[in-house]
C-alpha positions in Angstrom: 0.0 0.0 0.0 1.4 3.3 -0.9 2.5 5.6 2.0 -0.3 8.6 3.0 0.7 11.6 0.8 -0.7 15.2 2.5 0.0 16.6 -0.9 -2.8 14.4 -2.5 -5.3 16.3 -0.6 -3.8 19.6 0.4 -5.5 22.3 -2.2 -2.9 24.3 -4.0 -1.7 27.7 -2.7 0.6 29.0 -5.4 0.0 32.8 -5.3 0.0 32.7 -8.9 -3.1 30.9 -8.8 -4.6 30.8 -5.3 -5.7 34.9 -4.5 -6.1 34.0 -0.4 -2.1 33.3 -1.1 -1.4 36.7 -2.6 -0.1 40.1 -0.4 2.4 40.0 2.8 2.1 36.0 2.9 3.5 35.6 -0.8 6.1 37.8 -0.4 7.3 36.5 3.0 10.2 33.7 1.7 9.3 30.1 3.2 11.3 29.3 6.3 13.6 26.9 5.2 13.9 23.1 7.4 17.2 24.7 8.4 15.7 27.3 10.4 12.4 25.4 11.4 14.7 23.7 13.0 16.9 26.3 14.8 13.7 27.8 16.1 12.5 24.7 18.0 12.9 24.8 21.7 14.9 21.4 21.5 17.4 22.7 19.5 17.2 25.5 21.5 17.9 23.9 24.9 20.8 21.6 22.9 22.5 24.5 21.8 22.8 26.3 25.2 23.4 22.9 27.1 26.6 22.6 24.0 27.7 26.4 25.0 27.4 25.1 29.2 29.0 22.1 28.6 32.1 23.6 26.1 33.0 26.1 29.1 32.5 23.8 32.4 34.0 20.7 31.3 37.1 21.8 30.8 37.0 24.1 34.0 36.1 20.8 35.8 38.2 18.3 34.3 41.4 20.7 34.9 40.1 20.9 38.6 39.3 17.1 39.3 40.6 15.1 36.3 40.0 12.0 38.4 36.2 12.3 37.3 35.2 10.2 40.4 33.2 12.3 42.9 36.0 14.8 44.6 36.1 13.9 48.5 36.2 17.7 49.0 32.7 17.7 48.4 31.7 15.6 50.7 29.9 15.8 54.2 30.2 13.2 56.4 26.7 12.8 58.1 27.4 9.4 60.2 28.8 11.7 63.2 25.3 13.5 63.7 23.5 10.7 62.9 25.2 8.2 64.7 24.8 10.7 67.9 20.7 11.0 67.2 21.0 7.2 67.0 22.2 7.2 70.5 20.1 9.7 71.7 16.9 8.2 70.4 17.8 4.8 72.2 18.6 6.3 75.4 15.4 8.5 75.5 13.1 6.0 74.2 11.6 5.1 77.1 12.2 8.5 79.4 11.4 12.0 77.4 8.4 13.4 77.2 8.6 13.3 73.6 8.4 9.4 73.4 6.1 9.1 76.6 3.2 11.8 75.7 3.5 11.9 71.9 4.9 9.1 70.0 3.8 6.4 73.3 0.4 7.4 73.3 0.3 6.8 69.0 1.4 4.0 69.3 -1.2 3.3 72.1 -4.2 4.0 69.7 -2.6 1.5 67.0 -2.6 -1.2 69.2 -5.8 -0.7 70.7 -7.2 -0.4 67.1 -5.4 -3.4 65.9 -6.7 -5.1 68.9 -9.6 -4.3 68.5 -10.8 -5.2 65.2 -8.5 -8.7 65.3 -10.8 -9.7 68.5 -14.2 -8.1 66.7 -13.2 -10.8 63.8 -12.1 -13.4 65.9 -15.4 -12.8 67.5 -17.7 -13.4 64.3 -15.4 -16.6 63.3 -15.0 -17.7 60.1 -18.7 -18.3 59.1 -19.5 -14.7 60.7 -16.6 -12.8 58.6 -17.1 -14.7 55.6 -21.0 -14.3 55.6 -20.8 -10.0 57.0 -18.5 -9.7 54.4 -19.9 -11.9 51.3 -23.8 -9.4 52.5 -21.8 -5.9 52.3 -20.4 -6.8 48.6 -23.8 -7.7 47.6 -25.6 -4.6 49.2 -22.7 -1.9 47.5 -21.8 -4.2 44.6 -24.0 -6.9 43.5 -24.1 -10.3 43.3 -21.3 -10.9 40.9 -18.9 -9.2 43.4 -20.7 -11.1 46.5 -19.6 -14.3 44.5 -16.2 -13.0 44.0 -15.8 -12.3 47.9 -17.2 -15.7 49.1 -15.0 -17.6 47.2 -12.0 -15.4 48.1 -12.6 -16.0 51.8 -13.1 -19.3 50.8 -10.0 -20.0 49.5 -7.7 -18.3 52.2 -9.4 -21.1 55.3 -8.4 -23.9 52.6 -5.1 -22.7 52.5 -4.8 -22.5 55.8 -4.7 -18.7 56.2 -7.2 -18.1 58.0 -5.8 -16.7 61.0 -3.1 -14.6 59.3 -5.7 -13.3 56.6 -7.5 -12.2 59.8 -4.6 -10.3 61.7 -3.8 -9.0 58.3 -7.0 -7.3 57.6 -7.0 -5.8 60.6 -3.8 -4.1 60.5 -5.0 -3.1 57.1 -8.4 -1.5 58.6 -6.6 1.0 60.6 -3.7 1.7 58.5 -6.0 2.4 55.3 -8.4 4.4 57.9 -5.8 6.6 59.0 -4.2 6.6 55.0 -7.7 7.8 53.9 -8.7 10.3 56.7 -4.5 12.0 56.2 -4.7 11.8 52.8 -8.1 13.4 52.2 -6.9 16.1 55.1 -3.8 16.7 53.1 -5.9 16.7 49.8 -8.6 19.0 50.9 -6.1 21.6 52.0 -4.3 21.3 48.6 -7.5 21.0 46.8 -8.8 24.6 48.2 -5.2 26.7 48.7 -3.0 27.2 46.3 -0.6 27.5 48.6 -0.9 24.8 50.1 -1.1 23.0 46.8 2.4 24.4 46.0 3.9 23.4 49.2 2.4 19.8 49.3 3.2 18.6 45.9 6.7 18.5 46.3 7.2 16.5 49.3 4.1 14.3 47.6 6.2 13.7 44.1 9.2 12.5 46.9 6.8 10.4 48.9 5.6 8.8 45.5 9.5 7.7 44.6 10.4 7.1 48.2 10.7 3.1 48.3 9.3 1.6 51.7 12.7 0.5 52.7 13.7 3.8 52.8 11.9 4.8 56.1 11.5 2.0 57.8 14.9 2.7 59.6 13.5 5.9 61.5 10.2 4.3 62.3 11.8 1.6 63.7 13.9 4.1 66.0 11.7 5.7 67.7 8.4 3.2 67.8 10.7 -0.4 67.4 9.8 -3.8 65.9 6.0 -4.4 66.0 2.4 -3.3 65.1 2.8 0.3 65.4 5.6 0.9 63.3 4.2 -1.5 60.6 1.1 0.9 60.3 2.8 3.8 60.2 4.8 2.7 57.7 1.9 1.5 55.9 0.1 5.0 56.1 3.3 6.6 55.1 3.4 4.8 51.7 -0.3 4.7 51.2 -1.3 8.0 52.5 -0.1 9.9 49.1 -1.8 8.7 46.5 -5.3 9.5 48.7 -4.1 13.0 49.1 -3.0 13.9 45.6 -6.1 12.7 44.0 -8.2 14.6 46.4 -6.3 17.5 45.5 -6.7 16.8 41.9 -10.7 16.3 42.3 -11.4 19.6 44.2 -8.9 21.6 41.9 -10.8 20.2 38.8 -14.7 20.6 40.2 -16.6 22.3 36.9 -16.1 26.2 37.3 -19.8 26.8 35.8 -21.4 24.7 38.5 -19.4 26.1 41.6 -20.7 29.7 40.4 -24.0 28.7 39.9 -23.9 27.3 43.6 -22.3 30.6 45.2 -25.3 32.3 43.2 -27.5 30.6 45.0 -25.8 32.0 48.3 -24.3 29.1 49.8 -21.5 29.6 52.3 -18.6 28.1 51.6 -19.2 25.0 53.7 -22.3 24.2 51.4 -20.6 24.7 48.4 -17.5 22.1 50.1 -20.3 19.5 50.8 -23.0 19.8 48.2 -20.6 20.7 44.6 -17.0 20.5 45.6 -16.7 16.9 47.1 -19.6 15.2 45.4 -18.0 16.6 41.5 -14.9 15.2 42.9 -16.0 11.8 43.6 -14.7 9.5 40.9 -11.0 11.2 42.0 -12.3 10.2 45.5 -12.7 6.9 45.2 -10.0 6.2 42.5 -7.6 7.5 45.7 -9.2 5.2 48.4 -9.0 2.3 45.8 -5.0 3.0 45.7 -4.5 3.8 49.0 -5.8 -0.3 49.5 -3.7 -1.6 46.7 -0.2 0.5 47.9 -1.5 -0.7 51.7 -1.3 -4.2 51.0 1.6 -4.2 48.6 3.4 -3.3 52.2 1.7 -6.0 54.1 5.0 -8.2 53.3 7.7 -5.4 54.1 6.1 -4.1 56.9 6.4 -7.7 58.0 10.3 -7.1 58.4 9.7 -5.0 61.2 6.7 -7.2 62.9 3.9 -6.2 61.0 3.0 -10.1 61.2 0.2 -11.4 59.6 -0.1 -12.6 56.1 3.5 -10.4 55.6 5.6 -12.5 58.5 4.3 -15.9 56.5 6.2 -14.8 52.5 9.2 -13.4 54.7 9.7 -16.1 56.4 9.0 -18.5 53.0 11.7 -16.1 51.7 14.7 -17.2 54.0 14.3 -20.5 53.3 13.6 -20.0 49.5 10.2 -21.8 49.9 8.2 -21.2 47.1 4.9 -23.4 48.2 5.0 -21.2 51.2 5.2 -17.8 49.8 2.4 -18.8 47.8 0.2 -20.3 49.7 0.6 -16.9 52.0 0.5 -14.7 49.0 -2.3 -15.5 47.3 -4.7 -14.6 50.1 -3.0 -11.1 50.0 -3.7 -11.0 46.4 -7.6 -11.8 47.1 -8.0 -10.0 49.4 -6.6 -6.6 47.0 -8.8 -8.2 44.4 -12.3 -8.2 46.7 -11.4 -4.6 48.0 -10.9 -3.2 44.5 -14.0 -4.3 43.1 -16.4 -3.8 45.9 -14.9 -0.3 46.0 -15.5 0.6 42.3 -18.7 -1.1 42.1 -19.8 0.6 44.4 -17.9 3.9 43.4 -20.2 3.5 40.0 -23.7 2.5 41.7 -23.1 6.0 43.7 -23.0 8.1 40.4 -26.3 6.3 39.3 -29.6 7.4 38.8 -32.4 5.7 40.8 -34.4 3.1 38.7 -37.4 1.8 39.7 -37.1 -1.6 41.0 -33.3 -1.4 40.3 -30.6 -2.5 42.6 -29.6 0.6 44.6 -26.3 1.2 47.0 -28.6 1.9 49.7 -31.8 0.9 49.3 -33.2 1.5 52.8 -32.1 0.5 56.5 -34.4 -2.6 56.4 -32.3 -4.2 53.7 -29.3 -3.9 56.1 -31.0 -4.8 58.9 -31.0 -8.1 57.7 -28.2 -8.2 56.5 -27.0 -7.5 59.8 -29.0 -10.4 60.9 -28.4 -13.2 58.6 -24.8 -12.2 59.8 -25.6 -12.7 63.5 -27.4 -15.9 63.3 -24.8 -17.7 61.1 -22.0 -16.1 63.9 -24.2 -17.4 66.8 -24.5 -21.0 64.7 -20.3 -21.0 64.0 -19.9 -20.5 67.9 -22.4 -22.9 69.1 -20.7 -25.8 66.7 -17.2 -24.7 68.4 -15.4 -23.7 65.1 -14.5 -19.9 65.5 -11.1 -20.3 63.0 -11.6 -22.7 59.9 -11.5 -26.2 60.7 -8.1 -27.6 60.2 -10.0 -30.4 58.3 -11.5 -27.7 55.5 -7.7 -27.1 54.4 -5.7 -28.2 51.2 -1.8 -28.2 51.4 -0.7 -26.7 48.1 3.3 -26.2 49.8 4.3 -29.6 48.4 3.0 -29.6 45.0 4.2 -25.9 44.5 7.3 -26.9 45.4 7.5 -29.9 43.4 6.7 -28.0 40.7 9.6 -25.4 41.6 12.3 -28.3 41.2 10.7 -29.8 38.2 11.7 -26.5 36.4 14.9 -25.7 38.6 16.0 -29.1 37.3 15.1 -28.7 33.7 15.4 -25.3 33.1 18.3 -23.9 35.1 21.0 -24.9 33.1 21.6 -27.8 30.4 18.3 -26.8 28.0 19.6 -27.6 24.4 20.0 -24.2 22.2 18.5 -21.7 24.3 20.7 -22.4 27.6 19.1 -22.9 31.2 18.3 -19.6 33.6 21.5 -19.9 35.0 23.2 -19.2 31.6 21.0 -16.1 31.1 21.9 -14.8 34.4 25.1 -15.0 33.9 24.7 -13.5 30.0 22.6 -10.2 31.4 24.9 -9.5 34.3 28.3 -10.0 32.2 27.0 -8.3 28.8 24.7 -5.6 30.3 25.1 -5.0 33.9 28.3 -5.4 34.4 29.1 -2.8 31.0 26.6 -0.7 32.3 27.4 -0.3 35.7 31.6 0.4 35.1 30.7 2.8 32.1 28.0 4.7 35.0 31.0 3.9 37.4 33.4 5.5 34.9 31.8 8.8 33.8 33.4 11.7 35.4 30.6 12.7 37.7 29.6 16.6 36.2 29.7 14.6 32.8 26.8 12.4 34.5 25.1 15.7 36.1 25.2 17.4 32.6 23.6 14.3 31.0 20.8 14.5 33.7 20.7 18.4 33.3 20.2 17.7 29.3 17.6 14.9 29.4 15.5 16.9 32.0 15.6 20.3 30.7 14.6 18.5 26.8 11.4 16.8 28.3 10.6 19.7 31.0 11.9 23.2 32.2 15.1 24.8 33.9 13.3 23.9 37.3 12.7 20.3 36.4 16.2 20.0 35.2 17.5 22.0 38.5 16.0 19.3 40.7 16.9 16.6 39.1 20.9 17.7 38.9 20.2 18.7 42.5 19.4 15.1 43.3 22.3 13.6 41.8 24.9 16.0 43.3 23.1 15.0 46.8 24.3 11.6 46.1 27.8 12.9 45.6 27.8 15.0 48.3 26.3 11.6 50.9 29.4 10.2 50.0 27.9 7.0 48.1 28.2 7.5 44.4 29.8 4.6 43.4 26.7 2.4 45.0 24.0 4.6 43.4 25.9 4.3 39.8 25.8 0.7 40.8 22.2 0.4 41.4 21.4 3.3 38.6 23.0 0.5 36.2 20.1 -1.9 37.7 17.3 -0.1 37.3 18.1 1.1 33.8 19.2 -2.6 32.5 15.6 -3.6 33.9 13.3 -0.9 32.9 14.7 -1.0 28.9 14.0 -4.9 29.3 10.6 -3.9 30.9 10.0 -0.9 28.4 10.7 -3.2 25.6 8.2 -5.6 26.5 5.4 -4.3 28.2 5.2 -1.6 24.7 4.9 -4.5 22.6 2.4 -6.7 24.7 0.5 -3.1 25.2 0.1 -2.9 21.7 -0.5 -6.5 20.8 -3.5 -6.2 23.5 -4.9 -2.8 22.7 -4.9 -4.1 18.8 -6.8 -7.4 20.4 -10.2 -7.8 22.8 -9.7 -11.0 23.2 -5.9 -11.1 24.6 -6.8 -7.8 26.4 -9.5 -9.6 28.5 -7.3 -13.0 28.6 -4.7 -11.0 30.1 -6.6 -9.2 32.7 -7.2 -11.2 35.4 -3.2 -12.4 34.9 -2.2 -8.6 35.0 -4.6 -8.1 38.3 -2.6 -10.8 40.1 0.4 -10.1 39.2 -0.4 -6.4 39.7 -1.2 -7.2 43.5 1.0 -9.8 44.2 3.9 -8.7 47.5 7.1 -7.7 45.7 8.7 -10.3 47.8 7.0 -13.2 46.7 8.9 -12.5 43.8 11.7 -12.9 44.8 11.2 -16.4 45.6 10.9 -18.1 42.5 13.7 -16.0 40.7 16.2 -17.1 43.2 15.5 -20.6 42.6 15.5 -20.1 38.9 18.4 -17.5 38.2 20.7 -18.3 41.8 21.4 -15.0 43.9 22.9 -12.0 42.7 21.8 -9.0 40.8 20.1 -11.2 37.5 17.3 -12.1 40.4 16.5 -9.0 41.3 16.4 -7.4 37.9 14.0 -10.3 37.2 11.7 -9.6 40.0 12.0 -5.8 38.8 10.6 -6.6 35.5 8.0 -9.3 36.4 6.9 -6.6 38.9 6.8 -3.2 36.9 5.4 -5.3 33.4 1.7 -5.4 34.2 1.4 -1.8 34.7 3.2 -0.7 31.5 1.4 -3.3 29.5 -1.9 -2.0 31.3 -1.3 2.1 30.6 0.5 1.4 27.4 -2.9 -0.1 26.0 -5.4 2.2 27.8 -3.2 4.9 25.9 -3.1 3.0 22.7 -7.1 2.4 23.1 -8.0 5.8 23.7 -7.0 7.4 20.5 -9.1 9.3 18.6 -11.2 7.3 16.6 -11.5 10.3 13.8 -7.9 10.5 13.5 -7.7 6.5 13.1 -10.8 6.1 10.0 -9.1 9.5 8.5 -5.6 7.4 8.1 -8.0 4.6 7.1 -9.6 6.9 4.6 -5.9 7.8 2.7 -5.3 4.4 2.7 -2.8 3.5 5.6 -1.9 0.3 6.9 -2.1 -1.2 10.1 1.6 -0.6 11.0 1.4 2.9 9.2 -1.8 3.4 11.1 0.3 2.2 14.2 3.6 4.5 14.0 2.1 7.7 12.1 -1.0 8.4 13.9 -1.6 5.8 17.2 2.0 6.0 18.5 2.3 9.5 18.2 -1.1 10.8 19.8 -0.5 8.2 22.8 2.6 9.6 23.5 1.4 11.2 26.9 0.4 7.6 28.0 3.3 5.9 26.8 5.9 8.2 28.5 3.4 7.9 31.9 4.1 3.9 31.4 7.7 5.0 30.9 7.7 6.8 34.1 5.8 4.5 36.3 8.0 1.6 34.8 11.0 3.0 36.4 9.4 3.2 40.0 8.3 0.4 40.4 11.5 -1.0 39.0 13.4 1.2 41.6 10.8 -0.1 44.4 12.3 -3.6 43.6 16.0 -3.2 43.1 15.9 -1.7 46.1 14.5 -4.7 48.1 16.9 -7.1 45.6 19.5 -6.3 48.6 18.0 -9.4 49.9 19.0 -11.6 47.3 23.1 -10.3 46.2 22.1 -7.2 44.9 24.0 -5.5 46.4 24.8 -1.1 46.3 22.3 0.8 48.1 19.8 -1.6 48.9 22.1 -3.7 50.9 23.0 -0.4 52.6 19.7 -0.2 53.6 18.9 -4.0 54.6 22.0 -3.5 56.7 21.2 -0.1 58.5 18.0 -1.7 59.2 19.2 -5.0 60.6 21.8 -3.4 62.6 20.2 -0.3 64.2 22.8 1.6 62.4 21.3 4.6 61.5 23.5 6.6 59.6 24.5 3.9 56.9 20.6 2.5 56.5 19.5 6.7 56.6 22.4 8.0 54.0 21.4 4.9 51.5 17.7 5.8 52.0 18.4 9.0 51.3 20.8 8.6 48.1 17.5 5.8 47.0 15.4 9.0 47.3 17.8 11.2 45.4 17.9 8.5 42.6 13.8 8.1 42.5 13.3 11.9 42.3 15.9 12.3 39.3 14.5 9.3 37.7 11.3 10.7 37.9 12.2 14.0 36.6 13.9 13.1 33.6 10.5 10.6 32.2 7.6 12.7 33.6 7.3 15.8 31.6 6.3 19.1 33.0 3.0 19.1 31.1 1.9 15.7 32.8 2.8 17.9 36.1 1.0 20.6 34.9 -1.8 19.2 34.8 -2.1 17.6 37.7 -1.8 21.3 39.3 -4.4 22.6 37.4 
């Protein structure tokens, strides 16, 4: 097929012939592609970055021809922080601070925690499972009802019952406290501008700040156990609630807000009857992540004795048990899955109009009411037969198979498979002919050649303040005193997101070009998307040894899902008239693909881009566990040690890293508009 010509349908405008073409536009002479190009921002920025770079590179190689970062400008932190180390330990249990503030916080948690673990215990299994299965069929319908009972179902015949149960109830209060911080947070960002300005900074760090990364400090000052677990919980999960808030209030329709204050209505009426209920799909899109980013941390807030669900993959984990870490994974995975439909199902049902005779959210107390009491006689029958946990009897061991399974591949795919080689030989393929070249050529640039790279690729996809940051980021490594280990896991994270980039694009497109793979790859994607990062872990250290290969495996299988998902909601959501007009001129599918669907997606596609390399961070990081190595080990160590000053300047450098990273792949018009 020939290639679309816009001369075949572009009328003439010779001024010979053409009179709209005569006067000052005739006589103007054509910019030439010369100076088209000259004129374009891009070359703009190259040019003065060429003119910056001509005159300080030579200034700086003269000064420090080493190129490794000078130790001149360096601060050594560990002194103060090894000295608020100390005094946190020797105060813990004496100053007012820890006794009235901190000790009574932690008080609530517990008591919260408590409670709701005994209020479950209390119902039993029938009781939780039936209260649960009625509240998805009042908010969500039956399909979702189904979907819950079966979910519960399956976490007693694994055996999880009990750990499902103190699970969910550290994840009551630490999404309750997430979603009442976060909407605080939101609402005063959502209605000052100032406020807006000062929070979205330390939100876009809180949204690259891996969980390792603070677990440290909240282990300092509230220790191993429940209440540091939720805090760190509400930490991670408290952001996304409070930036979509923001972004719902900012974006309420200006046309109905006037029409409101027309009406007189102070400006607590127009909060409660325009502001919130215009923002409620933002609303509920932020509680819905809140849950998912809240049980994503049930596992690593298990390292610090979050317990539950969390304490069963870590320990499967140290012994490299895959039946384990399944068998304790998949009811964290269910339980993400019964959450995040109830939620939006019930999110929709809210938005809808009331039909006659139509199932309603709330269709009157005396549906509930007995609800409530088909949940109380089938609690009073469960206690009366004795069974208030599932009956050990009811449960299916899945451990052995899984991990028969496990050494059935180990034994035929780790090394020895004819042509292709096992996973040990591609291991050792990626680290020696892309990590390892990777991480010395990083290792190798003269550091201001690696801040003027970050400068360049900032400044082309943003402005002199994104490119500012992210050069301020990377000198804050240098100055921590820790650039080797950050080139070391910057090498990491890029060798995994181009492997991740690469194919999540062309499974994106492959699905968005097919319904049928699309909806045979969704519930795969929703697992996967949900699953702990550490369960991970497991089966790539079985299949690929320890080291760095692992990790960068767990990276990919971790970050894929959501670039395959955004890549083909992007691809999708094109314009149909631009598509049937390329149709219309004749176009194939792969000129309809690169000339007119690429292209227009491009805003999605560098979002998949973006979100690709934090989640890939978010697991490189935790790789530390398995040989990794560079900062994350830093952190694992300062964690397991109490050494506060290594575990605090790694987290610190991780959040450096993260905040370049995301500076240089989310352009300032994505920010933009998020702000406005």
């Amino acid at each position: 097929m020939a290639r679309m010509s816009a001369t075949a349908t572009r009328p003439s405008t010779d001024p010979a012939t053409d009179p709209a073409a005569t006067g000052t536009a005739a006589a103007e002479p054509r910019p030439s592609l010369l100076s088209s190009a000259v004129r374009s921002p891009a070359a703009r920025k190259l040019a003065v970055l060429v003119v910056i770079a001509a005159v300080l590179i030579p200034l700086a190689h003269a000064k420090w021809a080493s190129g490794s970062w000078p130790h001149a400008l360096t601060v050594d932190v560990s002194g103060p922080l090894g000295d608020a180390s100390d005094w946190i330990l020797d105060n813990r249990d004496s100053h007012w601070i820890f006794l009235y503030f901190f000790g009574h916080i932690s008080n609530v948690i517990i008591i919260g925690v408590r409670a709701v673990y005994v209020a479950l215990l209390a119902l039993g299994w029938a009781g939780v499972t039936a209260g649960l299965t009625l509240i998805a069929w009042r908010v969500a319908g039956v399909r979702i009802a189904v979907t819950t009972l079966v979910s519960f179902a399956i976490c007693g015949l694994l055996g999880m019952w009990v750990p499902t149960m103190q699970t969910l109830a550290l994840m009551v209060i630490a999404v309750t406290a997430s979603v009442v911080i976060g909407g605080l947070l939101g609402l005063a960002g959502g209605l000052s501008e100032w406020a807006f300005r000062v929070l979205r900074p330390v939100l876009d760090t809180m949204q690259v700040l891996p969980a390792f990364a603070y677990l440290l400090p909240v282990v300092m000052i509230f220790g191993n156990g429940v209440p540091g677990a939720v805090l760190a919980t509400v930490i991670y999960a408290a952001p996304p609630m409070a930036r979509l808030t923001a972004l719902g209030l900012r974006g309420a329709d200006a046309g109905v807000l006037e029409a409101v204050t027309s009406l007189g209505a102070t400006w607590r009426q127009r909060l409660l009857s325009a502001r919130l209920p215009l923002a409620r799909k933002e609303l509920l899109l932020g509680i819905n992540q809140t849950i998912m980013m809240a049980l994503s941390m049930a596992v690593i807030a298990s390292v610090i004795g979050g317990g539950g669900l969390g304490d069963r993959v870590y320990q499967a984990l140290s012994s490299v048990d895959v039946g384990k870490a399944l068998a304790a994974g998949l009811p964290i995975v269910l339980l993400a899955i019964v959450m995040d439909r109830t939620i939006g199902t019930a999110g929709e049902r809210l938005g809808e109009p009331p039909a006659e005779g139509g199932h309603r959210l709330l269709r009157g107390w005396p549906a509930w009411a007995g609800a409530a009491a088909v949940t109380a006689v089938i609690t009073v029958v469960g206690r009366l037969t004795g069974s208030q946990t599932w009956p050990t009897g009811w449960t299916v061991a899945i451990e052995e198979p899984v991990n028969q399974f496990k050494e059935w591949m180990v034994d035929h795919l780790y090394t020895g498979v004819p042509v292709v080689g096992g996973t040990a030989d591609w291991a050792a393929d990626y680290v020696k002919w892309i990590l390892d070249p990777l991480r010395e050529g990083l290792q190798g640039l003269p550091w201001y050649a690696v801040l003027l790279i970050v400068a360049a690729l900032a400044w082309l996809i943003g402005t002199w303040g994104t490119a500012l940051t992210a050069t301020a980021a990377m000198a804050a490594i240098g100055v921590l005193g820790v650039w080797e280990p950050s080139m070391d896991t910057l090498s990491q994270v890029l060798a995994a997101v181009f492997v991740t980039l690469v194919l999540g694009f062309a499974i994106g497109i492959w699905a968005a070009r097919s319904t049928r793979l699309e909806r045979m790859m969704r519930p795969v994607l929703d697992m996967f998307q949900t699953m702990p990062q550490f369960v991970y872990l497991i089966p790539v250290v079985a299949l690929f040894g320890v080291g760095r290969a692992p990790a960068a495996a767990a990276a990919i299988v971790y970050a894929l899902p959501a670039v395959i998902r955004i890549t083909t909601q992007g691809i999708r959501n094109v314009d149909p008239a631009a598509l049937e007009s390329a149709r219309s001129l004749g176009a194939t599918q792969g000129q309809q693909l690169r000339q007119v669907q690429l292209p227009l997606a491009r805003p999605a596609l560098l979002l998949a881009v973006n979100q690709g390399v934090v989640l890939v961070l978010a697991v490189v990081v935790i790789g530390g566990l398995v040989g990794s190595g560079a900062l994350g080990y830093d952190v694992l160590f300062g964690l397991a040690q109490g050494d506060l000053a290594t575990g605090l300047v790694a987290g610190a450098a991780i959040v450096c890293l993260g905040l370049m990273l995301d500076r240089v792949t989310q352009p300032t018009e994505r920010r933009d508009r998020k702000g406005a």
